[in-house]
N, C-alpha and C positions, 0 to 999 in steps of 0.2 A: 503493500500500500504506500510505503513512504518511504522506504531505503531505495530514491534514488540515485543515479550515479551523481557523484562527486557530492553527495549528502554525507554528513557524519552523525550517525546515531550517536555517536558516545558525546560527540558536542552538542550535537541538541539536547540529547538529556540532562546534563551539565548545565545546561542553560535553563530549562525548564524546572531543575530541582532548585531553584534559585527560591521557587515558590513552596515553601514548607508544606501547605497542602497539597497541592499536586505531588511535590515530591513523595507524601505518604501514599500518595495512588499508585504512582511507580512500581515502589517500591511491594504494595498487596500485590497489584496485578502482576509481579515478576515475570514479564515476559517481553521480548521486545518488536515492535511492528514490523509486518512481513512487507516483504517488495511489492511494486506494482504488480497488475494482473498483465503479463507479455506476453498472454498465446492471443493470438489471433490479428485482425485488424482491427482499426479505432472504429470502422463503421458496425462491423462484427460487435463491440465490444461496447456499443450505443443500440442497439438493434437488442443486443442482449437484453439491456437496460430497458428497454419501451416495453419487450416481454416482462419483466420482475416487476414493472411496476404495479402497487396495490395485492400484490399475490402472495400467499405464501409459498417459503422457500419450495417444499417438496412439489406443489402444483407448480410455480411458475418452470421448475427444472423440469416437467413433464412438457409443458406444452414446449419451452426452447428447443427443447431436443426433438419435438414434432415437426415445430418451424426448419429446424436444421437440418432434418431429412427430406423435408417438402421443397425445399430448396436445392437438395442435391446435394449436403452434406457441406459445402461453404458459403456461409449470409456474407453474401456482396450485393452492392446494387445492382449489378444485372443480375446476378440470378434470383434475388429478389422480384425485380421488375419481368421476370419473365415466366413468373407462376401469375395462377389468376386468385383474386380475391379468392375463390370457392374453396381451391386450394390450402390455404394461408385459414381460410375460417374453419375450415375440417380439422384442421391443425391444434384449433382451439385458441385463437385469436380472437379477441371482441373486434366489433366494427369501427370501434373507437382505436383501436390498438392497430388494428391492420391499416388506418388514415394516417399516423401517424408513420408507420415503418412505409406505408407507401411515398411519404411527405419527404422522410430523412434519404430514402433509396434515390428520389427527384433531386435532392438538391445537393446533393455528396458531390457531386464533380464543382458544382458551383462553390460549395461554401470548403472547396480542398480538405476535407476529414480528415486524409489519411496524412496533412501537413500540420496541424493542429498543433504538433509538440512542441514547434518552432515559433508559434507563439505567444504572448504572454499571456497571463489570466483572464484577467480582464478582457480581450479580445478572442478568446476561446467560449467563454461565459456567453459573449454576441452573439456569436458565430452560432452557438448550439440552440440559444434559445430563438432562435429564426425557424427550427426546425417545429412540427406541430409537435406536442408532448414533453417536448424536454423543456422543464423550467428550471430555475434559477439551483434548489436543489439537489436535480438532475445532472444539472452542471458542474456544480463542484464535488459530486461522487466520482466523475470523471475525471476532474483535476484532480481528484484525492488519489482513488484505487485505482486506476488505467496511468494515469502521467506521472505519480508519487511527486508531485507540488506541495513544498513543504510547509505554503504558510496560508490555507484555505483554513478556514472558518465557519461550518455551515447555523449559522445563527438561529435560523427557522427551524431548525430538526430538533425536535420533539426531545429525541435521546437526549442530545448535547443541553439541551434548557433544563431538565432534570437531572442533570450529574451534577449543572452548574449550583442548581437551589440546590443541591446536597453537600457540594464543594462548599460553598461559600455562608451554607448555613440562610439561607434567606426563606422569608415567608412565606414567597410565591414563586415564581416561575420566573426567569429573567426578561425582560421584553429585551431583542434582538440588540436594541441602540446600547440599553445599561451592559448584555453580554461581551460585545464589543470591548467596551471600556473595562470590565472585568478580567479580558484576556488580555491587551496591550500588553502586559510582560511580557506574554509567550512566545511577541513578535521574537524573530521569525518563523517558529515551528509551531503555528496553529496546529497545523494538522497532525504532529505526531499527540498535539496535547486533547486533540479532538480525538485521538482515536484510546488514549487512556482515559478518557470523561465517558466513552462507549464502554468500553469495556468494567469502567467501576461499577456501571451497573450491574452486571454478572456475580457481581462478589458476594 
């Protein structure tokens, strides 16, 4: 997820144990975050994404691996664009879900997907949410787990606002603006401290 190249875990953590509480999350969760996901393509690995949305795990990996045979065993935009909806909905696609992967399969040559890496955040955040379905924290699961971008933050995500009221001891639920300002230490390694804020909850 986050051990990208020329990242240093042992200096992000270092950095991030700066924060006494976090540092005790660390240190429960004993473990340290896995690499990015590098099988496949970035359209593949968006395509994934559209399928997992709203699903659980064991269903949505049912229906992916239906898509991925109805497809002929590689999700790209053409082989995508060359099954028929009927196809894709036997698969166990919603209607909604299959506008969507038809939406991202159209504009992949235009919005260059598979050059995405080369960009910065913030114009990859653009770029994806031009696509129908992919919003905002669609976008930065992508920056997190597919690209390992080490200082995304996903504020709106449910998990990370409850680790926070648990981290920081608060009454309610962090509203996005105040979470923000709660993590400015962790610049730069949001993201490795976002996925020990996921993971405290497991404990």
């Amino acid at each position: 997820m986050v051990a990208a190249k020329g990242l240093s875990i042992r200096r992000a953590l270092a950095h991030l144990q700066r924060d006494a509480r976090l540092a005790r999350v660390i240190e429960r969760v004993a473990l340290r975050p896995p690499p990015p996901r590098a099988e496949g393509t970035h359209f593949s690995a968006l395509a994934r994404a559209i399928v997992y949305q709203q699903l659980a795990g064991k269903a949505a990996a049912t229906i992916h691996g239906r898509v991925v045979e109805a497809v002929g065993g590689e999700v790209t935009a053409a082989s995508v664009a060359a099954v028929t909806d009927a196809m894709l909905r036997k698969a166990g696609l919603s209607r909604q879900k299959l506008g969507y992967l038809r939406d991202l399969s159209a504009k992949a040559e235009e919005l260059a997907l598979e050059e995405l890496h080369a960009r910065s955040d913030e114009e990859i955040i653009a770029a994806l949410r031009a696509v129908k379905g992919i919003g905002l924290w669609t976008a930065q699961m992508f920056l997190m787990f597919r690209l390992g971008r080490p200082d995304v933050l996903p504020v709106h995500d449910l998990g990370i606002r409850k680790a926070a009221q648990k981290l920081f001891r608060l009454r309610s639920l962090p509203a996005p603006e105040r979470l923000e300002k709660l993590a400015e230490p962790w610049r730069p390694y949001r993201t490795i401290a976002s996925w020990y804020l996921w993971r405290s909850l497991e404990l």
